[in-house]
C-alpha positions in Angstrom: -42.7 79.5 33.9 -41.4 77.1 31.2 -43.7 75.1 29.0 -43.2 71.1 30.4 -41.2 69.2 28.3 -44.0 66.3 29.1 -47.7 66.4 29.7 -50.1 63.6 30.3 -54.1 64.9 30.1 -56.5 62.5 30.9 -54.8 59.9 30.8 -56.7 56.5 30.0 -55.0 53.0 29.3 -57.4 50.1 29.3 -57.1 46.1 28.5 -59.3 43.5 27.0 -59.7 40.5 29.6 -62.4 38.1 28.4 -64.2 40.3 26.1 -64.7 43.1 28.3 -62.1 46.2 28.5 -60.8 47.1 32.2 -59.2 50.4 32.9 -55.7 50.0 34.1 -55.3 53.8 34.3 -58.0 56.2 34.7 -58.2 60.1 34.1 -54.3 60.7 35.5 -52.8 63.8 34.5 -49.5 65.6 35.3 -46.5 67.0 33.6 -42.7 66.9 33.8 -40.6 70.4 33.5 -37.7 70.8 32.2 -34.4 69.4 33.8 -37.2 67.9 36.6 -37.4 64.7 38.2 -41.0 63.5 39.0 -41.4 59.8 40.5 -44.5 57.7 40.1 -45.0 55.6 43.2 -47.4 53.2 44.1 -47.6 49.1 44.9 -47.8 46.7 42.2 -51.0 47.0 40.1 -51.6 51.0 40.4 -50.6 51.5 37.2 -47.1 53.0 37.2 -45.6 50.4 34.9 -48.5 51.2 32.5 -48.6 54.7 32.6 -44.6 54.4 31.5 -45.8 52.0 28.3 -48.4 53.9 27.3 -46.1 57.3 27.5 -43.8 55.1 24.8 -47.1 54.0 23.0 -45.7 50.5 23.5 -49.1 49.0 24.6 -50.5 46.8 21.8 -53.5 47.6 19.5 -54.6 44.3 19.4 -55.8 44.1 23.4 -55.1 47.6 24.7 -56.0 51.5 24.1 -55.2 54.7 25.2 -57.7 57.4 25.5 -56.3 61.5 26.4 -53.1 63.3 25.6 -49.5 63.0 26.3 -47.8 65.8 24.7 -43.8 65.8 24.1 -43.1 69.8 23.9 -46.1 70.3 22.8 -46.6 67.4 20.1 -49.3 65.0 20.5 -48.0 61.6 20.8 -51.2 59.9 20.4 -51.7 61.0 17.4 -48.5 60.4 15.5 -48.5 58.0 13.3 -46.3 54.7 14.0 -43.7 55.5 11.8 -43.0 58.7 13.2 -43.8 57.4 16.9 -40.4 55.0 16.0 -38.0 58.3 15.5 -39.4 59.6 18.7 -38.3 56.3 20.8 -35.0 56.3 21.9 -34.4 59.5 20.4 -36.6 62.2 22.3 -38.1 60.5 24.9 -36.4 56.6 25.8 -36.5 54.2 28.8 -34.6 52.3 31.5 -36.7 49.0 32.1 -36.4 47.2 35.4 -34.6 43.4 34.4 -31.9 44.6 31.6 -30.7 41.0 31.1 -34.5 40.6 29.3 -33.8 44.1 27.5 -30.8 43.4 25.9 -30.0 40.9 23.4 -28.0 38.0 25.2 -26.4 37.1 21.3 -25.2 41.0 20.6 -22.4 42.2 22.3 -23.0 45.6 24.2 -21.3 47.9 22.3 -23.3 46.7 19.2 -26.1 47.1 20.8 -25.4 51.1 21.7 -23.9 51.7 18.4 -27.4 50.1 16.8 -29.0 53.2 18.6 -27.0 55.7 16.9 -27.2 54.2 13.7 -30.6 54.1 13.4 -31.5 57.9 14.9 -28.7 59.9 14.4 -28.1 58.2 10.8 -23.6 57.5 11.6 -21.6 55.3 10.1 -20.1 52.0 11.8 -16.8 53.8 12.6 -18.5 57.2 14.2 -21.4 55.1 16.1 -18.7 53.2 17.7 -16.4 55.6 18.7 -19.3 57.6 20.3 -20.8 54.3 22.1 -17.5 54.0 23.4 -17.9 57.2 24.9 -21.1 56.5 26.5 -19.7 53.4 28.4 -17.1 55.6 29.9 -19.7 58.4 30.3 -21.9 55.7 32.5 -18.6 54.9 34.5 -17.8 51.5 33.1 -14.7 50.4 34.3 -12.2 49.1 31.3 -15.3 50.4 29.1 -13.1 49.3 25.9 -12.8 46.0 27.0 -16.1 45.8 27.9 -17.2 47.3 24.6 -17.2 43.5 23.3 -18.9 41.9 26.2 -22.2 39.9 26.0 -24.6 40.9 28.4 -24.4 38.0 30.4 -20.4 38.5 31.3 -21.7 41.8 33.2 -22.5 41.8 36.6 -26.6 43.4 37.0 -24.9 47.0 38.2 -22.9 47.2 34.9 -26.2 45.4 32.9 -27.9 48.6 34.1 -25.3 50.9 33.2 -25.2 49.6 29.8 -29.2 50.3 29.8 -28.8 54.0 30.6 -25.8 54.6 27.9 -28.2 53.2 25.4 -31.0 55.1 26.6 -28.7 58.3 26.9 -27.1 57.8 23.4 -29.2 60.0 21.4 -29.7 63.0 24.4 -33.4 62.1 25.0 -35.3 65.0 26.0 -36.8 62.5 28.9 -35.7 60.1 30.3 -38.6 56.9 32.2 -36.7 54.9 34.5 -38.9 51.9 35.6 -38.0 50.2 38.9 -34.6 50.7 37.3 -32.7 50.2 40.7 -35.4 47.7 42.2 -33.5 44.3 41.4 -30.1 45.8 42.7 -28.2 45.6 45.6 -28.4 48.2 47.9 -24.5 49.7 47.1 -24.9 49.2 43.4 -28.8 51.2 43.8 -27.0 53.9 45.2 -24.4 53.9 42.2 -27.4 54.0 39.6 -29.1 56.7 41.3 -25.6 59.0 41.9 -25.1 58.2 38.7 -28.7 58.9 37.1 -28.7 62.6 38.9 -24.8 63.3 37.5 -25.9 62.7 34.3 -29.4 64.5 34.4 -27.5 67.8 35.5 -25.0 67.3 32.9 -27.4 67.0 29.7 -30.3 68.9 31.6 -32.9 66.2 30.6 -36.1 65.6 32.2 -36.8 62.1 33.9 -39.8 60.4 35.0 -38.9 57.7 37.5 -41.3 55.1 38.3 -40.7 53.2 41.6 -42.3 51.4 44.9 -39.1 52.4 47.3 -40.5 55.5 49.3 -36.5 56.1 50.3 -35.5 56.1 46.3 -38.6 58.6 45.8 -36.9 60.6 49.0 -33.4 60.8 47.0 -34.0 61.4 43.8 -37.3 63.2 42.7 -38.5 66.9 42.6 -42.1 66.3 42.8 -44.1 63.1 43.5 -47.1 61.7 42.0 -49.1 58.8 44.4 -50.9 56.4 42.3 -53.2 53.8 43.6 -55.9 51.4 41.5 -54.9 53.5 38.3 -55.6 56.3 40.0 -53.8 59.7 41.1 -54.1 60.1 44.7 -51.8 62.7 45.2 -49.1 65.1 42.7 -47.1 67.4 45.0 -43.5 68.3 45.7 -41.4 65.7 46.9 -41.0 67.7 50.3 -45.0 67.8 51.0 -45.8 64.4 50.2 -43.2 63.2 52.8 -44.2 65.8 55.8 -47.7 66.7 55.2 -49.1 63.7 53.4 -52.9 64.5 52.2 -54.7 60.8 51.4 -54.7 58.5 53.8 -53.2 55.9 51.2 -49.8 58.2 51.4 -50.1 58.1 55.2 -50.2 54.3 55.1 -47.5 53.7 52.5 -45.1 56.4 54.6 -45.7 54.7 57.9 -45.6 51.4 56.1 -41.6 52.4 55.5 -39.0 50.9 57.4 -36.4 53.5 58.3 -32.5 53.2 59.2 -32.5 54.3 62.9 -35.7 53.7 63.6 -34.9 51.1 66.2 -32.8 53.7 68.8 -33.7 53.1 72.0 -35.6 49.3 71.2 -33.7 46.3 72.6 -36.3 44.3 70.7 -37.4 43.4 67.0 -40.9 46.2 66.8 -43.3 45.1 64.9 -45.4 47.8 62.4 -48.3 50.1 62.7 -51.7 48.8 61.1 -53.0 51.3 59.3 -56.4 51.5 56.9 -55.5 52.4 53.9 -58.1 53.9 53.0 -58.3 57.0 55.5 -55.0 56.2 56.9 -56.0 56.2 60.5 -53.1 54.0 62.4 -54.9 51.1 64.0 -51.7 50.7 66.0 -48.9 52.2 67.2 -45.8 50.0 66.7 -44.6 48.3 69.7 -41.8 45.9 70.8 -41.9 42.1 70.2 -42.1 39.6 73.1 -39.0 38.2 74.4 -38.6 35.2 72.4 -34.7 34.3 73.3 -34.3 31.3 75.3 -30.6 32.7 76.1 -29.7 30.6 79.2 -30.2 27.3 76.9 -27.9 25.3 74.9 -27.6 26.6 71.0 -30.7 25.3 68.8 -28.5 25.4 65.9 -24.4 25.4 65.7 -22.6 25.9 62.5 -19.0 25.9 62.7 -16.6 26.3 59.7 -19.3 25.8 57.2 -17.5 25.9 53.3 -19.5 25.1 50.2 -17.5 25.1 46.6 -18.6 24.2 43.4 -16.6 22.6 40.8 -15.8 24.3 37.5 -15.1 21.8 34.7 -14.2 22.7 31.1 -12.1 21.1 27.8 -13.0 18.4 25.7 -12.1 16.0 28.7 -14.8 18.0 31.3 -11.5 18.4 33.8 -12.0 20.6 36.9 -10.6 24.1 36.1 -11.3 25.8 39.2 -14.1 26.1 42.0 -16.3 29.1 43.0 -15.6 29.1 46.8 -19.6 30.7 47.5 -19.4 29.8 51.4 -16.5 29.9 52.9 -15.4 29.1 56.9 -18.4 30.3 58.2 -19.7 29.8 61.9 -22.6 31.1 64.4 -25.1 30.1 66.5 -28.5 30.8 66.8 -30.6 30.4 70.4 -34.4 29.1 70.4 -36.7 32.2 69.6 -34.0 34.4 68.2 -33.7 35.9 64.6 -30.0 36.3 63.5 -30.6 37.9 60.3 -27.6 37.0 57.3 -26.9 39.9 55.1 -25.5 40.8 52.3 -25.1 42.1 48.4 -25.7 39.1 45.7 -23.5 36.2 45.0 -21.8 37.1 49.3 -23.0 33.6 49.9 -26.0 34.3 51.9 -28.8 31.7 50.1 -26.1 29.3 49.8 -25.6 29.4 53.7 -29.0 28.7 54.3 -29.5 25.7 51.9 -25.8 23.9 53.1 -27.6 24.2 56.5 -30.9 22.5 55.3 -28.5 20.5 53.0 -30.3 21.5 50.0 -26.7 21.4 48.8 -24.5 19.4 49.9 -21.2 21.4 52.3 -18.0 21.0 51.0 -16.6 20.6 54.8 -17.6 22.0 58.2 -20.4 20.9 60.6 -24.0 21.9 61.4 -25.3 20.8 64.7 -29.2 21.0 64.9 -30.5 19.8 68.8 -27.0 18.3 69.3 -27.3 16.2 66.0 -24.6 16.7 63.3 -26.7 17.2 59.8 -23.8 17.0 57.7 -23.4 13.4 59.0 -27.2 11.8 59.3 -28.4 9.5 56.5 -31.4 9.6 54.1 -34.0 9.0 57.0 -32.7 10.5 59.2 -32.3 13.7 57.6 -35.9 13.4 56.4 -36.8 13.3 60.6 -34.8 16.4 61.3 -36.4 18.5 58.6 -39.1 17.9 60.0 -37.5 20.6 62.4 -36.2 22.8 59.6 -38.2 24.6 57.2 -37.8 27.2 54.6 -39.2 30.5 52.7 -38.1 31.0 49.7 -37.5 34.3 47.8 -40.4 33.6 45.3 -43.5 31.7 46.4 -45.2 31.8 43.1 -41.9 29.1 42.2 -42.3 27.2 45.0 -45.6 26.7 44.9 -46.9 23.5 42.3 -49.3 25.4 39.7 -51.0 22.3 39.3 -52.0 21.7 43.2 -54.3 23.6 45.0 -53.3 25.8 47.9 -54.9 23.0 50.3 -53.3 20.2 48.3 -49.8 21.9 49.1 -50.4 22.6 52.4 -51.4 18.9 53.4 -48.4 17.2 50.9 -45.6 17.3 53.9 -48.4 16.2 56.6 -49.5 13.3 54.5 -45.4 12.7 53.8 -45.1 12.6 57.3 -47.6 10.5 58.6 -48.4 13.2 60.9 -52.5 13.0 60.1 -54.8 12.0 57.9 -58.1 12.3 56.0 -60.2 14.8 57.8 -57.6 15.9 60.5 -55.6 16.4 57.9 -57.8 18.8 56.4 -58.4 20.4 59.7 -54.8 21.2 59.8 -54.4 22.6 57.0 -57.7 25.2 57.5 -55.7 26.2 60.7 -52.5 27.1 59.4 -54.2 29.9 57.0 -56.3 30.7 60.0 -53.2 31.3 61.3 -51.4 33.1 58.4 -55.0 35.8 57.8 -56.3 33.5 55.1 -60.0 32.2 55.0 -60.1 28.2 55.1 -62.4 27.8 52.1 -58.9 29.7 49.9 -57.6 26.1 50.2 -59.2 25.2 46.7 -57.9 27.7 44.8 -54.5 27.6 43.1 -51.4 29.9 43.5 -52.3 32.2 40.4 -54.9 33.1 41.8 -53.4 34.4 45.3 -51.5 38.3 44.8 -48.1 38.0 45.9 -48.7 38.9 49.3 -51.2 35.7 49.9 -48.7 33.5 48.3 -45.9 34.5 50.6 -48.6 33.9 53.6 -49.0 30.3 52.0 -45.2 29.6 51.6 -45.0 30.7 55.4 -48.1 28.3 56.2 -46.2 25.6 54.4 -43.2 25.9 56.6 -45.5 25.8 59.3 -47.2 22.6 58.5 -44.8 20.5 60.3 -44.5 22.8 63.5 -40.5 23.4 63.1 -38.2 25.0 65.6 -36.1 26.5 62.6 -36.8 28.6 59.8 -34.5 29.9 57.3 -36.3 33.2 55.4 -34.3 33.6 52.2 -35.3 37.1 50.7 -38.9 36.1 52.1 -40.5 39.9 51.8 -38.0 40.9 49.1 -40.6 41.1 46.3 -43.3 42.2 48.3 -44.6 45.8 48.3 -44.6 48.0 51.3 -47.3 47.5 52.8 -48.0 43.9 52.3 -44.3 43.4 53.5 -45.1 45.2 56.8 -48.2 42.7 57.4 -46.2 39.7 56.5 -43.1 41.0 59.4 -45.7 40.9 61.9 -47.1 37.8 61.3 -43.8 36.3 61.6 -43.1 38.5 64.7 -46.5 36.8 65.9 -45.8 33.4 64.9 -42.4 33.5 66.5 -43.7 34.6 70.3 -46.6 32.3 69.4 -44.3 28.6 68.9 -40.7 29.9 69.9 -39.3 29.8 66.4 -35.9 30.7 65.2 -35.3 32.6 62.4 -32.1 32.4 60.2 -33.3 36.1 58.2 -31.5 36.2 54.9 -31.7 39.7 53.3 -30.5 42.4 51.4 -32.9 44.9 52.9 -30.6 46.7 56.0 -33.8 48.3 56.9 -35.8 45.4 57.6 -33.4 43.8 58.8 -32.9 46.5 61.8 -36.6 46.1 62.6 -36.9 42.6 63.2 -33.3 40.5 63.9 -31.7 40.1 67.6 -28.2 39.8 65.9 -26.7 40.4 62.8 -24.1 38.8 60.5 -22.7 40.3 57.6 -21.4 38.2 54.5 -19.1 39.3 52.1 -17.2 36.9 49.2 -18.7 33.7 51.7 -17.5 34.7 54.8 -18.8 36.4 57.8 -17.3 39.7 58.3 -19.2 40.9 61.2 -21.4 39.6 63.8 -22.9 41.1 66.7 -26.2 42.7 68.3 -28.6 44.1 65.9 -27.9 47.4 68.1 -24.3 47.2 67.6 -23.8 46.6 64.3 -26.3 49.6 63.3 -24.9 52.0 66.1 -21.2 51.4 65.5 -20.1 49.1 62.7 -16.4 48.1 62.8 -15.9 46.4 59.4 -15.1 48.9 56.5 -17.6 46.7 54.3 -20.5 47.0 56.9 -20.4 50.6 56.9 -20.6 50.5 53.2 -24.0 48.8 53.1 -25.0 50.9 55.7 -24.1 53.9 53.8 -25.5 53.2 50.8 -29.5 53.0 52.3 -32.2 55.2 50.8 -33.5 57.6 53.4 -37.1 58.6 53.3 -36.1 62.3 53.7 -36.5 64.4 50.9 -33.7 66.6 52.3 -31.4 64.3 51.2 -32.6 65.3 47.6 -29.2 67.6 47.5 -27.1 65.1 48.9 -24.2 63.9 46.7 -22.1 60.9 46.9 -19.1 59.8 45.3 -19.5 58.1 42.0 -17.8 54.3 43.1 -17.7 51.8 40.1 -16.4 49.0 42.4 -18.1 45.4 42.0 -17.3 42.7 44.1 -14.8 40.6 43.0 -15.4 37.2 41.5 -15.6 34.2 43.9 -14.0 32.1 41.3 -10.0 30.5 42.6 -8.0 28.2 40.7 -7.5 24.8 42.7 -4.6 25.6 44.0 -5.7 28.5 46.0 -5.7 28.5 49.7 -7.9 31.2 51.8 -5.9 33.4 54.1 -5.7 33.1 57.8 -8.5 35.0 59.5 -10.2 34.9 62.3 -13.3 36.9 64.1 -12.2 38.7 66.8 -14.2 40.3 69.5 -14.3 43.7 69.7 -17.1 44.0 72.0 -19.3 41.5 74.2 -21.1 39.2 71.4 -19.2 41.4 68.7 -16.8 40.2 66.5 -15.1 41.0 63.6 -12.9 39.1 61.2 -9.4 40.1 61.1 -6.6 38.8 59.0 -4.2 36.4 61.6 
């Protein structure tokens, strides 16, 4: 057998927090062969991202040591000195980070920024480092990668951001290759490109890569051998095929059954809510089972939106004259029925957030109307708008945002009561205990701030916010996006819960197809603002009739390692720009019904 082209011995990272030094990593060891692929998994905390850093030696003296050996081919990088540590980054070993807008430099264009690589490693002149970076943008399919050549990072969509990552990382014909969450902020389509994309070009130079996720179904798709990693800890370091069929720690069992799964939901007319399962010996506390029947079908629509559009001005010139408008929602109309979760899907920049906030009128609609209880939104003043919010809450994608830093959890949870008039003083305060009663949270958390919640609690608290006023509608933008697994599972059910327990509508806004399956009645897919499809959750999945529905659909991770082999075509399509000049009109479509309840838009 080969020597590994990585190994990691005893691995020890620790940090200095308030004088003392915590472990972040403790005693993990594995190696990498050559031309392998081995994924670090794990939820946020475990130590994957440091593990990564401390591989690159990028953790800093001042606050942070590493204690063990990680060898590169039998050199010990710990004991280089920093000099010659600088020669090995980027040149034998280099790195894919998750956000590549904060990796690049927004005032370089990203051609320079490749060409800086070669420069600096491989020692070529302006001309040669140019022509060769060149190559690597077409290498990474870049469409037009000569045009693009003298692009800033921000005139890049995040798919082509990422591409431009991996050319710079590939530039120099690392012998490994750490990819860090490098698909995680991605649409599901453009994921799919990445990791086609990452495998092509691992088979062509024969490199090794270490690839450092959370998404069991990337882990499924893409690695050789898996390494579980839990409190800085290794759990479990086994081929990929073993850890998904005969899981050994019960913290494996919990984060595979944790997994939603595409298909999961044949023969359930009903959103099914997720096992409970101790992590710790991975016992299941409870098998899944259906949702109550929340739809209150035979009753007039809660909510009616009918040819919703939302545009936004683009000035420019000295004079600050309108140019042109991005058309973000466009003609867009469904109902939704008391107790029912019609889930709104789609890749970034379809339209999806801005549907939900025209609703609310967060931002104001360009034209169309939105009928809440019979009551046109788009037409009520001031107060009265204030009096039907009461009725309409929202989640947002990232609580820690949403949350004031400044006000305890308490504090936040009482503001819209108070607003309200709804109570006050000490029933006030009895309110707000019950509402993280009723989200899993103790009372007594109430004085603490958000920093000092995980990102699980604080998405319990935004939920518990949107609660505080007992609504009948709830719009979910990207509410479990950021979560991890398993939190994301408990945080499903308690909305599952919380709907059979008040009758509330969801309006479901994600990305995820997955979830999505798992917990909607009916579905509607968005693409450049409008509304494609829109049907039963069980149509849709089982026999999608739009060309850019089976797409998404396509493009889901499987948890199935024996889709390791599997090969897809390498697309470099993005979706094109929302932007129209003033003069544009949209074609004449219309949604036609295909089946009962399913329709499909089709051009007139």
């Amino acid at each position: 057998m080969s020597a590994p082209v990585l190994s990691v011995q005893n691995l020890q990272t620790a940090f200095r927090i308030g004088g003392q030094w915590r472990w972040a990593v403790e005693d993990l060891s594995f190696d990498v062969a050559p031309g392998q692929t081995v994924a670090i998994v794990g939820e946020s905390g475990s130590g994957k991202s440091v593990t990564a850093l401390s591989i690159m030696r990028l953790v800093s003296a001042a606050n942070g040591r590493i204690e063990g050996r990680i060898a590169l081919e039998g050199r010990d990088l710990l004991a280089l000195p920093e000099e010659e540590m600088r020669k090995v980054r980027g040149n034998d070993v280099a790195m894919i980070f998750q956000e590549p807008m904060t990796s690049l430099n927004p005032v370089l264009t990203v051609g320079f920024q490749i060409a800086e690589v070669l420069r600096y490693h491989r020692g070529l002149d302006r001309a040669a480092a140019e022509a060769e970076a060149l190559r690597m943008l077409e290498r990474v399919r870049i469409p037009s990668a000569k045009a693009r050549f003298s692009n800033y990072p921000h005139q890049l969509s995040g798919g082509m951001r990422q591409r431009v990552m991996i050319a710079t990382a590939l530039a120099c014909k690392p012998k490994l290759l750490i990819a860090d969450e490098p698909t995680t902020a991605l649409d599901v389509t453009i994921q799919a490109q990445i990791l086609e994309l990452i495998k092509t070009l691992q088979d062509e130079e024969g490199m090794s890569v270490l690839f450092i996720t959370h998404d069991m179904g990337v882990v499924a798709e893409i690695a050789d051998r898996v390494v579980v990693m839990w409190k800085g800890r290794k759990l479990e370091d086994a081929p990929s095929a073993q850890v998904f069929n005969s899981p050994v720690h019960g913290y494996t069992k919990a984060l595979l059954a944790a997994v939603p799964r595409l298909g999961d939901m044949l023969g359930h007319g009903l959103p099914l809510r997720f096992p409970r399962i101790d992590p710790d010996n991975g016992e299941v506390r409870g098998q899944p089972v259906e949702a109550a029947d929340t739809v209150k079908a035979g009753e007039a629509p809660l909510l009616e939106v009918s040819g919703l559009t939302t545009r936004f001005g683009i000035r420019g010139g000295v004079l600050g004259r309108l140019r042109g408008r991005v058309h973000a929602v466009e003609d867009v109309s469904f109902t939704l029925q008391r107790g029912e979760t019609l889930a709104l899907v789609g890749e970034s920049g379809c339209g999806k957030s801005t549907t939900g906030r025209s609703i609310l009128r967060l931002i104001e609609p360009s034209a169309g109307t939105v009928r809440f209880g019979g009551r046109d939104v788009t037409k009520l003043g001031k107060a009265d708008l204030l009096d039907v919010r009461r009725s309409m809450q929202m989640i947002f994608q990232d609580p820690f945002a949403s949350l004031n830093p400044r006000k305890s959890v308490g504090s936040a949870l009482a503001e819209p009561i108070l607003v309200h008039g709804l109570a006050k003083g000490t029933e006030a305060q009895e309110r707000v205990a019950d509402l993280l009663r009723r989200v899993g949270l103790a009372p007594e958390m109430g004085v603490r701030f958000p920093h000092e919640f995980s990102g699980g609690q604080r998405q319990r608290i935004a939920i518990a916010r949107a609660l505080a006023l007992s609504p009948k509608l709830v719009v979910a933008d990207e509410a479990v996006s950021a979560l991890d697994v398993s939190v994301k599972a408990q945080v499903l059910n308690l909305m599952l819960d919380l709907q059979a327990e008040f009758g509330l509508a969801y309006l479901f806004i994600s990305h995820d197809m997955a979830v999505v399956e798992r917990v909607s009645h009916r579905v509607a897919v968005m693409y450049l603002g409008e509304i494609v499809e829109l049907g039963p959750r069980e149509a849709v999945f089982s026999d999608p009739q739009h060309p850019y529905t089976r797409k998404l659909l396509s493009a889901v991770p499987v948890p199935d390692p024996a889709r390791r082999s599997l090969r897809r075509e390498l697309a470099v399509d993005e979706i094109p720009s929302p932007i129209r000049t003033l003069d544009w009109s949209a074609p004449r479509q219309t949604l036609v019904e295909t089946a009962p309840g399913h329709f499909v838009r089709q051009a007139l």
